[in-house]
C-alpha positions in Angstrom: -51.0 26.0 41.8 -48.4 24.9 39.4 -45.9 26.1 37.8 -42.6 25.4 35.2 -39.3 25.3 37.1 -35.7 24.9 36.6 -33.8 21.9 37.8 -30.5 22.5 37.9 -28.7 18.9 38.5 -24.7 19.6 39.7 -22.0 16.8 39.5 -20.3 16.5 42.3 -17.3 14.3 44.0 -18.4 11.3 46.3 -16.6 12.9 49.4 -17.3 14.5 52.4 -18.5 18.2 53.1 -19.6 18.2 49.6 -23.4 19.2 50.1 -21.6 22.0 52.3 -19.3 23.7 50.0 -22.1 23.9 47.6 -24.6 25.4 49.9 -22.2 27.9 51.2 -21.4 29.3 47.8 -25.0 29.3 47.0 -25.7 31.2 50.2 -23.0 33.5 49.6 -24.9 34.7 46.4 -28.3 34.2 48.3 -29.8 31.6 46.8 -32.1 30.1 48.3 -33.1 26.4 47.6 -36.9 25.5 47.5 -36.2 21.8 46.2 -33.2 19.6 46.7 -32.4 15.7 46.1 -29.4 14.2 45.3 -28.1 10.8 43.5 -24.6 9.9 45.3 -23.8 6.1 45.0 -21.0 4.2 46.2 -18.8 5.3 42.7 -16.8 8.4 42.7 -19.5 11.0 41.3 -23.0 12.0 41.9 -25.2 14.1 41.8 -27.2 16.8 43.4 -30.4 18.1 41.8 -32.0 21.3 42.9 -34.6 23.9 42.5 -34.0 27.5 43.3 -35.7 30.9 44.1 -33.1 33.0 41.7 -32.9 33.2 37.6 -31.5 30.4 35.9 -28.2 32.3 34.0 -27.6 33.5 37.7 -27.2 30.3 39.4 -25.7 28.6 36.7 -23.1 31.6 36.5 -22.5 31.1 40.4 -21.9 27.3 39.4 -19.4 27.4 36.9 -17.2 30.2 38.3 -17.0 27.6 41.3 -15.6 25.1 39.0 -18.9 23.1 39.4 -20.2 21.0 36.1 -24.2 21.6 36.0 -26.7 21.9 33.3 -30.6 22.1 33.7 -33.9 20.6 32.9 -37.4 21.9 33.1 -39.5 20.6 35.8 -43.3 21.0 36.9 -43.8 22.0 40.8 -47.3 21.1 41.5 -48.8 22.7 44.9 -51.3 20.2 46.7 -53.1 19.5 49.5 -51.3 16.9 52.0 -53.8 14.4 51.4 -53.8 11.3 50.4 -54.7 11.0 46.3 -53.0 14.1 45.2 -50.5 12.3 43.6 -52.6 9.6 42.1 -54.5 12.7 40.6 -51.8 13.9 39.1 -49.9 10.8 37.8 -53.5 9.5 36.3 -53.9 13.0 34.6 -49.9 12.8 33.0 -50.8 8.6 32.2 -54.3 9.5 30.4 -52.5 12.2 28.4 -49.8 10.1 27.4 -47.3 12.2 29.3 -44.3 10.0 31.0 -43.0 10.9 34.2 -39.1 10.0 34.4 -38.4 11.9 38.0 -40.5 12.7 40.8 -39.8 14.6 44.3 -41.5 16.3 46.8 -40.7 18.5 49.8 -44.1 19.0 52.2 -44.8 21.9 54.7 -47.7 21.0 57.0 -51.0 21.2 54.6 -49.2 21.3 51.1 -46.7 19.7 49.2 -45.1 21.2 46.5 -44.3 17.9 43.8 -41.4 18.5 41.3 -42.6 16.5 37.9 -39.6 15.7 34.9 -41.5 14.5 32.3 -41.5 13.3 28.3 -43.5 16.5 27.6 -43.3 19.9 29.5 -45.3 21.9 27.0 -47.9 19.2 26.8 -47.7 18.9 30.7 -47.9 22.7 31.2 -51.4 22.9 28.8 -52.8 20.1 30.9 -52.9 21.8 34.1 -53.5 24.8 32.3 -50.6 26.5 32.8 -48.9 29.5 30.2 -45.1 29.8 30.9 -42.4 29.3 28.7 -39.8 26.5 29.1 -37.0 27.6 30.9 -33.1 28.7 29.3 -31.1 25.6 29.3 -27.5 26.1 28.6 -24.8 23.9 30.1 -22.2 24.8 32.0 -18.5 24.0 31.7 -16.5 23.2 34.2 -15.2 20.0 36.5 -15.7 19.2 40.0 
């Protein structure tokens, strides 16, 4: 099963308790999480990169009226087995198709794993696995940490 996602990606302070202010005010509006990594170096800003269970205008509404800068991407969440090979499957179909994969990540539950493709072409991506869903609404929004 696959399917096209939102990735929302929110800039965030280097600093402690961040992760928890932002999961409290998405709890508050209960949102609920189904994919999460996050790019936080030893500089003052990073990043946190999510998928959710709610409508894209929604969470990015919750976002910016927290004063939190975010913006989205599409991303492809492929359900497989837990085996090994699923991903070389996959990766060999998006190579042979000329389709580049610039961010991966995966969250696994027992017997599947759910993989979160960004890629060079999400409408190409989306026909190759046979898939008939419209790219998700981008729009940025404003705001500062």
């Amino acid at each position: 099963m696959a399917q096209m996602l939102t990735l929302f990606t929110v800039q965030v302070l280097n600093r402690p308790n961040v992760l928890a202010d932002l999961t409290r005010i998405l709890d508050a509006e209960k949102i609920n999480l189904t994919g999460i990594i996050s790019d936080v170096g030893d500089g003052d800003v990073g990043y946190i990169r999510f998928t959710a269970d709610a409508e894209t205008p929604k969470v990015l509404n919750v976002l910016t009226k927290n004063n939190f800068t975010a913006w989205t991407t599409p991303v492809i969440g492929v359900e497989v087995d837990n085996t090994p090979g699923q991903l070389l499957n996959l990766s060999e179909k998006f190579g042979a198709a000329n389709i580049n994969i610039r961010s991966i990540f995966a969250t696994v539950g027992g017997v599947k794993a759910r993989i979160f493709f960004q890629v060079s072409d999400p409408m190409r991506a989306i026909e190759l696995l046979g898939l008939e869903l419209p790219a998700p609404v981008t729009a940025p929004a404003s705001s500062c940490c």
